[in-house]
N, C-alpha and C positions, 0 to 999 in steps of 0.2 A: 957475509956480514963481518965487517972487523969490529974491535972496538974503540972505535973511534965514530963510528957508526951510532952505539949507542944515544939515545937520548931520551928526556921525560918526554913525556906527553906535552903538544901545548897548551899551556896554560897551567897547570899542573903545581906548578909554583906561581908565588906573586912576592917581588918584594915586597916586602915592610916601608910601610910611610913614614917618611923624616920628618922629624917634626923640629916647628924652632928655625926654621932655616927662609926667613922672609916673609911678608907680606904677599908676593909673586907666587908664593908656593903653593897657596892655597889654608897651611896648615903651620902660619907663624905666628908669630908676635903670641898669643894665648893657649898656641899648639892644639888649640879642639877644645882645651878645657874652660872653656865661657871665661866670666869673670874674675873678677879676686873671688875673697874668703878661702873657707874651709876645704870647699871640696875643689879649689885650684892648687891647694898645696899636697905633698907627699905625704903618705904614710897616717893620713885619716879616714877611721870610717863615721858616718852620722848615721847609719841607720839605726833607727828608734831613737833619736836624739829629739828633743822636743822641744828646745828654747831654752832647757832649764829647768821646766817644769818636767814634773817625775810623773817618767814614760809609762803606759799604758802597761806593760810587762811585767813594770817594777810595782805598779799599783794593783795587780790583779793578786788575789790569792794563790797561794801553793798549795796542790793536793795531788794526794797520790805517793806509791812511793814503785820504785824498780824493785823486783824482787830477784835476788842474783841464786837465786835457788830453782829458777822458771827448767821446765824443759820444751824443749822445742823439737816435736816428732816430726819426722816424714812421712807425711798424708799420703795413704793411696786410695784411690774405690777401687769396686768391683768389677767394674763395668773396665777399667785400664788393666787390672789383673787376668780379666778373661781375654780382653784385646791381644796381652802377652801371652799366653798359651795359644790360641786360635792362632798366632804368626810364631809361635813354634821357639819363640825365646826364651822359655822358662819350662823347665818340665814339671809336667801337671803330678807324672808318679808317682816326684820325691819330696821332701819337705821344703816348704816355701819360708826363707825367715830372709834377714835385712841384707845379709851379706849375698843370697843368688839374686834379689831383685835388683843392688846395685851393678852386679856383676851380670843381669840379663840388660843393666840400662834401663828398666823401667820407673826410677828414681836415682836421681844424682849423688846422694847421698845420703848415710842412716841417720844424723846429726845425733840424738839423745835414744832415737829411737825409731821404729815404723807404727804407727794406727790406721788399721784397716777402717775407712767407712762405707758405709751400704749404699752408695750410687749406684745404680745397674744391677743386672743380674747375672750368675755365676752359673754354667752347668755341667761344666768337669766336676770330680771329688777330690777337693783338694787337702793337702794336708799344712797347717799355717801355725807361723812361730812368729808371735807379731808382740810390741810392747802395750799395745791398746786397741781395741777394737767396739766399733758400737754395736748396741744388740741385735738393729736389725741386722747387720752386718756378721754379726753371728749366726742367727736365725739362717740366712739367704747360703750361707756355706755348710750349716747342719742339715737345712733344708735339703743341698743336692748331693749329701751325702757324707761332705767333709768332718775335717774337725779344726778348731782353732784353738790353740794354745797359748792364753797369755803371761809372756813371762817380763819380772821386771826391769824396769827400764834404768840405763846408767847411771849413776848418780854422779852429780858436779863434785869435783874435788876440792874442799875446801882450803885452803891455801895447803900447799906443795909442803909441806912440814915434815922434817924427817923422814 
């Protein structure tokens, strides 16, 4: 093989359609875009534009607010945590908290935090450092012997100040 040799797959590429270039082209004189008005010229949008009359969005009420104080945990069950023990990616002996479940890959990341929920059932003894956990979820790991330990969860840094 040299390289000269090389090449794409075919088809692989397509040129881009010229527009503007004839009536013969296929794609002149209006180049695709219909008509006159608004949406044959540049750099307009109409969507929720309504004639003038005030759009459906702008007449609806406002409710609700963002709350920039939210935390956002990384959910596990039970049933995915005994999965990871049973395939031998987490050891069941030592303590379970956010940094060896990312570090076994059984969640992508800790984000604010990990909350254990009670999907499935659990039958190692395990030992759990979690930011949240449900009761049954507690129950199902005291149940087979474990202990779960809630400790709290990061808090959002309110603007970077000194």
């Amino acid at each position: 093989m040299k390289l000269s040799d090389i090449a794409d797959n075919a088809g692989s590429r397509k040129k881009r359609m010229r527009v503007g270039r004839g009536i013969g082209s296929g794609k002149g004189k209006t180049a695709g875009r219909g008509g006159k008005g608004q949406t044959a010229r540049s750099g307009v949008r109409i969507k929720g534009f309504e004639g003038g009359q005030m759009p459906l969005h702008r007449r609806l009420p406002k409710r609700g607010f963002t709350n920039i104080f939210r935390l956002e945990f990384a959910e596990i069950n039970l049933d995915r945590l005994q999965d990871a023990i049973n395939a031998k990616t987490i050891d069941a002996s030592g303590t379970i908290n956010a940094d060896s479940l990312v570090k076994a890959g059984v969640i992508r990341r800790a984000k604010d935090g990990v909350r254990l929920l009670g999907r499935g059932e659990v039958t190692s003894k395990l030992t759990l450092e979690v930011h949240g956990a449900t009761k049954t979820a507690i129950a199902a790991i005291e149940k087979a012997g474990g202990t779960v330990t809630i400790i709290a969860p990061k808090k959002k840094d309110e603007g970077e100040a000194a």
